[in-house]
Every structure is written in structure tokens, then in C-alpha cells.
mmCIF file of the N, C-alpha and C atoms, coordinates in Angstrom:
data_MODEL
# 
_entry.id   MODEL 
# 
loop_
_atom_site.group_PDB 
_atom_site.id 
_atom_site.type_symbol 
_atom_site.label_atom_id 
_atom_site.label_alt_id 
_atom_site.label_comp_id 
_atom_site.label_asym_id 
_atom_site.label_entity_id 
_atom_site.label_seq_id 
_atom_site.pdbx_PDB_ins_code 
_atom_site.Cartn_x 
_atom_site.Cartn_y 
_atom_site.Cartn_z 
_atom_site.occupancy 
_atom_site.B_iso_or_equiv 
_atom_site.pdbx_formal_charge 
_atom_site.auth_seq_id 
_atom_site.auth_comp_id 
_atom_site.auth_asym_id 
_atom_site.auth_atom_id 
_atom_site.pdbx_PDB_model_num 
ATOM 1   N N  . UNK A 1 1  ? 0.823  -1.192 0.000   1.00 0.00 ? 1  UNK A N  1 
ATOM 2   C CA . UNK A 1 1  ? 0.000  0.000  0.000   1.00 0.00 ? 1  UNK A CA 1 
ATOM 3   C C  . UNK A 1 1  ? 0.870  1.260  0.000   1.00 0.00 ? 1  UNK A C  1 
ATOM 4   N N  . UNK A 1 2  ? 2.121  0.786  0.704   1.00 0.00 ? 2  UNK A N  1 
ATOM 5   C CA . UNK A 1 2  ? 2.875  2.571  0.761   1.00 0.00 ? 2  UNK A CA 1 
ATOM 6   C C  . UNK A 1 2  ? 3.923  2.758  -0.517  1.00 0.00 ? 2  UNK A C  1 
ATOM 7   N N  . UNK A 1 3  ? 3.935  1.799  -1.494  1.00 0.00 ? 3  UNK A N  1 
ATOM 8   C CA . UNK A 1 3  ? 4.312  1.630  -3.002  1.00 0.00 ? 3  UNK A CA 1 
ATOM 9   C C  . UNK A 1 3  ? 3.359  2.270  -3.700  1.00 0.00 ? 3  UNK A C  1 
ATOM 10  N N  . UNK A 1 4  ? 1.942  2.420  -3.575  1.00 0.00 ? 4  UNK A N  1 
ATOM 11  C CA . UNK A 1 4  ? 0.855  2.743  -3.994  1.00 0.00 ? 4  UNK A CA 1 
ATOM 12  C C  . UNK A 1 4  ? 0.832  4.537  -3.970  1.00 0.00 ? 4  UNK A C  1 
ATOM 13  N N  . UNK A 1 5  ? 1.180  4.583  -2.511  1.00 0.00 ? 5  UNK A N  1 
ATOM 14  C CA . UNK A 1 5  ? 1.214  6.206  -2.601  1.00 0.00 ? 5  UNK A CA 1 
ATOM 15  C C  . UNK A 1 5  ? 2.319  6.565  -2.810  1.00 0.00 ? 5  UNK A C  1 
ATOM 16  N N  . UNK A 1 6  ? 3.353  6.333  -2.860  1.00 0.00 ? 6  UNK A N  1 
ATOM 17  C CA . UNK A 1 6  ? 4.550  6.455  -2.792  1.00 0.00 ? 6  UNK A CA 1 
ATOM 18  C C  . UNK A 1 6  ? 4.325  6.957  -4.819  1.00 0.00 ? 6  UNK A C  1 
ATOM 19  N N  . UNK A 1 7  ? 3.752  6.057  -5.313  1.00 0.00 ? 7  UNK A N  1 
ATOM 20  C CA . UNK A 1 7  ? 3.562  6.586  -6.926  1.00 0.00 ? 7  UNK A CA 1 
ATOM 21  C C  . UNK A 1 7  ? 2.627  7.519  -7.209  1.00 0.00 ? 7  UNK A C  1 
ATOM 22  N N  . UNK A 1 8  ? 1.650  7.394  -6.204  1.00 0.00 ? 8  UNK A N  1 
ATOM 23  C CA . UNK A 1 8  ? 0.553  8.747  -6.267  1.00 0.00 ? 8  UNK A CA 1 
ATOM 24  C C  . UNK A 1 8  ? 0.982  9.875  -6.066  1.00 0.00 ? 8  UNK A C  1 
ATOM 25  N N  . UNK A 1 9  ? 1.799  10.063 -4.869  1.00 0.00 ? 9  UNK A N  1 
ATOM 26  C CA . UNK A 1 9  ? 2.621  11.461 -4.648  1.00 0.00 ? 9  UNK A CA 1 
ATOM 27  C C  . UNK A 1 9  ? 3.386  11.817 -5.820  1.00 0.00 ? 9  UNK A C  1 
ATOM 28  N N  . UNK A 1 10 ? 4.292  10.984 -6.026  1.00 0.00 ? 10 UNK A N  1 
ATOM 29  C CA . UNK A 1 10 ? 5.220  11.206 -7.535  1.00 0.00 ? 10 UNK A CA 1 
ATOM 30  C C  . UNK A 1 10 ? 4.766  11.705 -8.321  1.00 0.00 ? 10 UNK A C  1 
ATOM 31  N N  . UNK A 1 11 ? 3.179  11.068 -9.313  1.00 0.00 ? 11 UNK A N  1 
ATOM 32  C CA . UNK A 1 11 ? 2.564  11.404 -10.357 1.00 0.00 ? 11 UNK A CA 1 
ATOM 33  C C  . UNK A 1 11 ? 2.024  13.022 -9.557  1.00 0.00 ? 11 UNK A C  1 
ATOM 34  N N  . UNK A 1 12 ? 1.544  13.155 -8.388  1.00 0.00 ? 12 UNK A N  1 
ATOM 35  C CA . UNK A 1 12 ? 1.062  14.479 -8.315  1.00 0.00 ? 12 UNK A CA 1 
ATOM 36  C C  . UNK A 1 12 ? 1.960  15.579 -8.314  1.00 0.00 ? 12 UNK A C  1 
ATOM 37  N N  . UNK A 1 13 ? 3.712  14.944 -8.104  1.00 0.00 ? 13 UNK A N  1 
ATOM 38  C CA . UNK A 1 13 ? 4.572  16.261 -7.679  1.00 0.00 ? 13 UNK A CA 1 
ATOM 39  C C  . UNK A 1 13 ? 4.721  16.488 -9.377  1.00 0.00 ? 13 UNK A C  1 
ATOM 40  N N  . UNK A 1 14 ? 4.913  15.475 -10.354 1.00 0.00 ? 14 UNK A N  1 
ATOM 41  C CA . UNK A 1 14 ? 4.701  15.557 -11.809 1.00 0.00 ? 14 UNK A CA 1 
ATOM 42  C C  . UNK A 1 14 ? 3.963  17.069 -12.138 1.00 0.00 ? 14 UNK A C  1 
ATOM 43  N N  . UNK A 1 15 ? 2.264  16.442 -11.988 1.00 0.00 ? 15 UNK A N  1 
ATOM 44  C CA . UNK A 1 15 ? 1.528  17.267 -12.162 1.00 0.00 ? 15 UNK A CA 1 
ATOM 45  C C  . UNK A 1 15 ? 1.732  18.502 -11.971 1.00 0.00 ? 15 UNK A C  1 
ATOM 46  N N  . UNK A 1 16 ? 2.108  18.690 -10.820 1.00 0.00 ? 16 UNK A N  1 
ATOM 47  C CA . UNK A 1 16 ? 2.409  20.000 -10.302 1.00 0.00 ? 16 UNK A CA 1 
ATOM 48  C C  . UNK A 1 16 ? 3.596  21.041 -11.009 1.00 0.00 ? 16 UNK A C  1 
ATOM 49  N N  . UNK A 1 17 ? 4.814  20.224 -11.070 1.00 0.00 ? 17 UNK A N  1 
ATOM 50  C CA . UNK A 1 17 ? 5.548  20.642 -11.643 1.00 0.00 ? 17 UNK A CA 1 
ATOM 51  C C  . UNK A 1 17 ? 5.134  21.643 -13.273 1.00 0.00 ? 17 UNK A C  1 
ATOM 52  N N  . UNK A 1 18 ? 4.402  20.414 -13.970 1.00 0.00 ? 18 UNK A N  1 
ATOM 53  C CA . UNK A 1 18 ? 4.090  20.787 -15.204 1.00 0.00 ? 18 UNK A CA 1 
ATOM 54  C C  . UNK A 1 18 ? 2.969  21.858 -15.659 1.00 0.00 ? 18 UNK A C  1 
ATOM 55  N N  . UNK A 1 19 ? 2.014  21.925 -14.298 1.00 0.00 ? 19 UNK A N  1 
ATOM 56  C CA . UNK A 1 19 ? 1.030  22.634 -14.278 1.00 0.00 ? 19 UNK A CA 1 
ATOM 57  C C  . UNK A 1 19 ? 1.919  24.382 -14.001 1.00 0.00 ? 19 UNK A C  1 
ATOM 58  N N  . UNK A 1 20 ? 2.752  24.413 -12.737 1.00 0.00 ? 20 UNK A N  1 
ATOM 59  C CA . UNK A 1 20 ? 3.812  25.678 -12.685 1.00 0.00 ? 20 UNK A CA 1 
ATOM 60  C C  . UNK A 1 20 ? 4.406  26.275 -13.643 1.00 0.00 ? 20 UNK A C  1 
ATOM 61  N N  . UNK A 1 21 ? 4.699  24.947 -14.353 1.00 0.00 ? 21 UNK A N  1 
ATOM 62  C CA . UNK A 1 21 ? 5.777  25.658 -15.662 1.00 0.00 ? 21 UNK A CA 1 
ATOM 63  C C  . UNK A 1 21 ? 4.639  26.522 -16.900 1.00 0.00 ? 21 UNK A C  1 
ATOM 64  N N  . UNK A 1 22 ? 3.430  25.632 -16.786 1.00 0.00 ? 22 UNK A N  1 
ATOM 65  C CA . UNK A 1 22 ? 2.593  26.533 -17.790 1.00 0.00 ? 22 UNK A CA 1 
ATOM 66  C C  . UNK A 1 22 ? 1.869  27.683 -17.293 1.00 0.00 ? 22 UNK A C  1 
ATOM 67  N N  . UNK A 1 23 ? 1.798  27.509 -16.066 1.00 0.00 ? 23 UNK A N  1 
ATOM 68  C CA . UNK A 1 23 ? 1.694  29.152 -15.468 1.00 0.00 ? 23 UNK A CA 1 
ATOM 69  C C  . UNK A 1 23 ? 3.125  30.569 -16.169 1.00 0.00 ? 23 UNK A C  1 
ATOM 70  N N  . UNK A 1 24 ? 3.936  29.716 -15.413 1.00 0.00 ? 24 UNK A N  1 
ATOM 71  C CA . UNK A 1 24 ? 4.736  30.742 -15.715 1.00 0.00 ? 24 UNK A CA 1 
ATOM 72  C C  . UNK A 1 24 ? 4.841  31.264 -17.200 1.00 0.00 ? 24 UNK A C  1 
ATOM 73  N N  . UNK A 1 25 ? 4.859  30.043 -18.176 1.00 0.00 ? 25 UNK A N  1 
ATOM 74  C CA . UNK A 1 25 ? 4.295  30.271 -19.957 1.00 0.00 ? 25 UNK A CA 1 
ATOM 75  C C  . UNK A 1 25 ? 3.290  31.318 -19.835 1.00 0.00 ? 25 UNK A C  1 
ATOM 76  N N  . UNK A 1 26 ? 2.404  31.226 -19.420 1.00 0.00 ? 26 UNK A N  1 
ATOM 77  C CA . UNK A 1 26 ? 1.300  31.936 -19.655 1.00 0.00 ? 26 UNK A CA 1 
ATOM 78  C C  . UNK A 1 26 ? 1.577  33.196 -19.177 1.00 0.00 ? 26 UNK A C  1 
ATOM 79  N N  . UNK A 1 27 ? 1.996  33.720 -18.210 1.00 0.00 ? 27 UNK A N  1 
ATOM 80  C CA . UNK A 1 27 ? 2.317  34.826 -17.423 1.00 0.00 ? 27 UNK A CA 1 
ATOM 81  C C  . UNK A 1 27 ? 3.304  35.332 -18.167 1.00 0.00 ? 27 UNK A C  1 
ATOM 82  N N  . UNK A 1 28 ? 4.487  35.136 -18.844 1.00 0.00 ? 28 UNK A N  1 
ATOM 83  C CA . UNK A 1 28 ? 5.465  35.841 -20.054 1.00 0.00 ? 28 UNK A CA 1 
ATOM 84  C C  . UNK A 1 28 ? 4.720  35.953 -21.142 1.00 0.00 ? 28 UNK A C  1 
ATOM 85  N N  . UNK A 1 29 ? 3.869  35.442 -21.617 1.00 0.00 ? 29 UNK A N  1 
ATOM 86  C CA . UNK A 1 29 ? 3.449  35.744 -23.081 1.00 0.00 ? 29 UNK A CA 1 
ATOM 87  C C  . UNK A 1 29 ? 1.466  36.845 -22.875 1.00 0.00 ? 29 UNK A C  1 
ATOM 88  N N  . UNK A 1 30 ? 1.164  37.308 -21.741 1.00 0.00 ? 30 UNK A N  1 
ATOM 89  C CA . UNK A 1 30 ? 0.483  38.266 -20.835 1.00 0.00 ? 30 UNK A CA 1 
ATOM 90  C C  . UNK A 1 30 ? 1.641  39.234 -20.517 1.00 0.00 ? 30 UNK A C  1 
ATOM 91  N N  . UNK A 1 31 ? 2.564  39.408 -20.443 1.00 0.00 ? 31 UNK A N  1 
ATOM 92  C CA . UNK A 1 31 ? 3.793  40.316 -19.820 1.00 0.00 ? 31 UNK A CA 1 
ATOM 93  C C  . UNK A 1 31 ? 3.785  40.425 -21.283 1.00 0.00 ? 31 UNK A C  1 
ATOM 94  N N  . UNK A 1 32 ? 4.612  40.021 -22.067 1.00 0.00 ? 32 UNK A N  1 
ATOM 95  C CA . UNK A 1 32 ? 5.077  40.440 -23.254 1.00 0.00 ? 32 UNK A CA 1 
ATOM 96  C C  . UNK A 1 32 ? 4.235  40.978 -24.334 1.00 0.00 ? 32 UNK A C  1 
ATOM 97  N N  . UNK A 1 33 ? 2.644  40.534 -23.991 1.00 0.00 ? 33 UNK A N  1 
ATOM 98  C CA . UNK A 1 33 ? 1.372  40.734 -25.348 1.00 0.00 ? 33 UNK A CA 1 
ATOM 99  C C  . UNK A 1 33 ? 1.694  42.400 -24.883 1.00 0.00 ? 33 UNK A C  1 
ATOM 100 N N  . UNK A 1 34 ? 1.824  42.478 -23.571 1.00 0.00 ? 34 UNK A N  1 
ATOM 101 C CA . UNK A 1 34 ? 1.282  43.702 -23.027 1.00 0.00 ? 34 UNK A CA 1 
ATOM 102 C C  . UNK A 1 34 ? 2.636  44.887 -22.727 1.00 0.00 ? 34 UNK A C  1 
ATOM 103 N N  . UNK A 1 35 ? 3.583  43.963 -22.803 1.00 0.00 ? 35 UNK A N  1 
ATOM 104 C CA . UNK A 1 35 ? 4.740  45.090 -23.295 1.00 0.00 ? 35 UNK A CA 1 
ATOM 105 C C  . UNK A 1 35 ? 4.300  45.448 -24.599 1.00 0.00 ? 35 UNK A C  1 
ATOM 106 N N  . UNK A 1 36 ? 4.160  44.457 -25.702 1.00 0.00 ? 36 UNK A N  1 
ATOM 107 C CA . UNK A 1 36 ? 4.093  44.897 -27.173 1.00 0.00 ? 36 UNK A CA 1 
ATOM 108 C C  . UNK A 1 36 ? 2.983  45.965 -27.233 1.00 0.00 ? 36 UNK A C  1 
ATOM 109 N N  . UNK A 1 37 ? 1.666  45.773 -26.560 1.00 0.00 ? 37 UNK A N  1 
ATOM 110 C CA . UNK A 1 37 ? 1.009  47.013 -26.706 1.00 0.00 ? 37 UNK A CA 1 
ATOM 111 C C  . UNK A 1 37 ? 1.483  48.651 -25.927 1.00 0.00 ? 37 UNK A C  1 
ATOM 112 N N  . UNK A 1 38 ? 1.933  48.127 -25.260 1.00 0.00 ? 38 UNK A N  1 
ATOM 113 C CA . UNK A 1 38 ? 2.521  49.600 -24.762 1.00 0.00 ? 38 UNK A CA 1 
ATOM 114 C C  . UNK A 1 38 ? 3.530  50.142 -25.634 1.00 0.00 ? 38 UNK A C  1 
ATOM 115 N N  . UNK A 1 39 ? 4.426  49.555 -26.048 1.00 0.00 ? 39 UNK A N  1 
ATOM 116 C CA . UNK A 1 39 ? 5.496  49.936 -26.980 1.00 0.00 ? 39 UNK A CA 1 
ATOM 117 C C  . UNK A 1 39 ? 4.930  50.773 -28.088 1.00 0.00 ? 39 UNK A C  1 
ATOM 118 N N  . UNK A 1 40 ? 3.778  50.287 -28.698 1.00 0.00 ? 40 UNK A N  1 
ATOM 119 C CA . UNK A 1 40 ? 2.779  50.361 -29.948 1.00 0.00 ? 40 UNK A CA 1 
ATOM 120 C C  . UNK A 1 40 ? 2.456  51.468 -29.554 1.00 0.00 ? 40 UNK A C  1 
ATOM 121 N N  . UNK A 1 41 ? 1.900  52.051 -28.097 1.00 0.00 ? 41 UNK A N  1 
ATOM 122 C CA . UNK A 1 41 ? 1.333  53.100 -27.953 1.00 0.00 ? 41 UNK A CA 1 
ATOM 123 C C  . UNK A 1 41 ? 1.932  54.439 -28.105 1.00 0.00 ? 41 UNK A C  1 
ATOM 124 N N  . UNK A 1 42 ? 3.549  53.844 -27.302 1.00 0.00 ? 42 UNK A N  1 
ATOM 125 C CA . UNK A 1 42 ? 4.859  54.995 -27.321 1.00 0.00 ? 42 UNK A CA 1 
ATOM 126 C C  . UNK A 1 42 ? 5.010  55.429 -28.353 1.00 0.00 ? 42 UNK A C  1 
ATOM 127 N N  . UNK A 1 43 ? 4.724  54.498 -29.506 1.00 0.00 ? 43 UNK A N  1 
ATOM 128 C CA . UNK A 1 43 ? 5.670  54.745 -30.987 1.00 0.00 ? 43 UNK A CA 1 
ATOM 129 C C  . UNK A 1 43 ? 7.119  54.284 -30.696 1.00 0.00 ? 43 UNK A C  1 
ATOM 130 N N  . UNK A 1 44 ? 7.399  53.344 -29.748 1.00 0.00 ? 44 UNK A N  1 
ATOM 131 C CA . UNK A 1 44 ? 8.497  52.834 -30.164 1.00 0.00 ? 44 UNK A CA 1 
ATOM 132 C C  . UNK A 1 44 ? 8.115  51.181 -30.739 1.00 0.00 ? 44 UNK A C  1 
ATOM 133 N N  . UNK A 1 45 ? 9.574  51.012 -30.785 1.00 0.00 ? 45 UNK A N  1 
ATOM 134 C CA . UNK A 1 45 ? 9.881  49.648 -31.708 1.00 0.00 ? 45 UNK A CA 1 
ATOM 135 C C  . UNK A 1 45 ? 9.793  48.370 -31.003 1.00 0.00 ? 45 UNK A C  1 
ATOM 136 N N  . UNK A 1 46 ? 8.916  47.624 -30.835 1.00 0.00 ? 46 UNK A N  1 
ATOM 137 C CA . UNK A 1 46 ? 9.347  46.182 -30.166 1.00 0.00 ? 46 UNK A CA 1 
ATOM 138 C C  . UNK A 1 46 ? 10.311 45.682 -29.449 1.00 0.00 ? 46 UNK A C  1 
ATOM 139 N N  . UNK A 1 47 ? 10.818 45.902 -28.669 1.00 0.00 ? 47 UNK A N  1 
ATOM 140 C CA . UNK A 1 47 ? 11.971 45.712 -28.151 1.00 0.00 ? 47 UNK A CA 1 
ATOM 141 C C  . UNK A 1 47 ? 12.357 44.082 -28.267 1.00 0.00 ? 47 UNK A C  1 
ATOM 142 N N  . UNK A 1 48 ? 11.750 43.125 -27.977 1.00 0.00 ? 48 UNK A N  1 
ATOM 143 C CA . UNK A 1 48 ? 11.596 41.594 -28.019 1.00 0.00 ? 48 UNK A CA 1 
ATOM 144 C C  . UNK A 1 48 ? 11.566 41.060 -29.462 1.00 0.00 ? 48 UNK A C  1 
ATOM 145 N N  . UNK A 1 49 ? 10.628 42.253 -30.800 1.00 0.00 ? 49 UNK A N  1 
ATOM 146 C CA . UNK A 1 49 ? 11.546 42.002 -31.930 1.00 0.00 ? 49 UNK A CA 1 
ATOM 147 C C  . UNK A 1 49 ? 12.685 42.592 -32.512 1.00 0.00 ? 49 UNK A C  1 
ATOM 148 N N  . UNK A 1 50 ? 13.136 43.753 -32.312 1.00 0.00 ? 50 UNK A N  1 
ATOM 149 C CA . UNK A 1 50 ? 14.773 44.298 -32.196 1.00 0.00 ? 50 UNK A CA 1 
ATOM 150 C C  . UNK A 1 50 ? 15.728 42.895 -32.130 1.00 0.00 ? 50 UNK A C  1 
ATOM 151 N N  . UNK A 1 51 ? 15.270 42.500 -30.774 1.00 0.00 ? 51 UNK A N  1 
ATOM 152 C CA . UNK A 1 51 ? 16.227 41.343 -30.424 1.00 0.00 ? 51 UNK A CA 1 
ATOM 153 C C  . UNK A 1 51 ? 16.346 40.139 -31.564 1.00 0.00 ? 51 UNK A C  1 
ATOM 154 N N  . UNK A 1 52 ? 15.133 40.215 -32.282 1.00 0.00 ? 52 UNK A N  1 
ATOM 155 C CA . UNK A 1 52 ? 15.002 38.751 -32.770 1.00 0.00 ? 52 UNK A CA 1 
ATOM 156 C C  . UNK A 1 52 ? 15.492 39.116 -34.049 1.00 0.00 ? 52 UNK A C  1 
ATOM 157 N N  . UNK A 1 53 ? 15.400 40.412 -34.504 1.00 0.00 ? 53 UNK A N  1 
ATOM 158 C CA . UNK A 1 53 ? 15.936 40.766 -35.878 1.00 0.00 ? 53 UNK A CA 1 
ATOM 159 C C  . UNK A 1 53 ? 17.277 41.013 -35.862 1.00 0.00 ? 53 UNK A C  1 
ATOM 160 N N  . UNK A 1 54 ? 17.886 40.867 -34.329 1.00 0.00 ? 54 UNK A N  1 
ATOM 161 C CA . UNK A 1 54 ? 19.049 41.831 -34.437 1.00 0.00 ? 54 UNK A CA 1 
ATOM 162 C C  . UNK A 1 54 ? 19.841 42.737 -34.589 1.00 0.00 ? 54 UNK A C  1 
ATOM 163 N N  . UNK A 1 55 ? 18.970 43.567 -33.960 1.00 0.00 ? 55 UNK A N  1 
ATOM 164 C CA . UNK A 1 55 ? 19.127 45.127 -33.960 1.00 0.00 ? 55 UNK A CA 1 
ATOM 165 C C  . UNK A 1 55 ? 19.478 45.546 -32.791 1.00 0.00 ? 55 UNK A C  1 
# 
């Protein structure tokens, strides 16, 4: 029985793990939608595409 939970805990620290990491996904690309609109508003340039164009 303590093999039993012993894999239940595991699969839930899993879960957990994977569920955090897509928080944090979600929370940079909400940060960044919303840098890009502010930037848009300034009249400046993307800063996150600068980078990607290499500028």
C-alpha cells in the first residue's frame, strides 16, 4: 500500500511541476502581449523584436 502512494505522490509532484511551468508560460506571453502594446502606444519599436531581428 505505501508503493501505492509512494507513486501517487510522484505522479502528483509531476503534475504540479508541469502545471507551474505553464503558469509561468502563460504569465510571459500576458507580460510580453502587453509590453508589445505599450510599446505600440509609445511609438516605439518592439523591443523583443529588435532582439530577434538583431538590432
Amino acid at each position: 500500500m505505501d508503493e501505492v502512494r509512494n507513486w501517487i505522490l510522484c505522479i502528483a509532484g509531476i503534475v504540479t511541476v508541469i502545471k507551474n511551468i505553464y503558469d509561468i508560460v502563460q504569465q510571459e506571453d500576458k507580460n510580453r502581449k502587453k509590453n508589445k502594446e505599450l510599446s505600440a502606444k509609445a511609438g516605439k519599436p518592439d523591443a523583443l523584436h529588435n532582439e530577434l531581428q538583431g538590432d
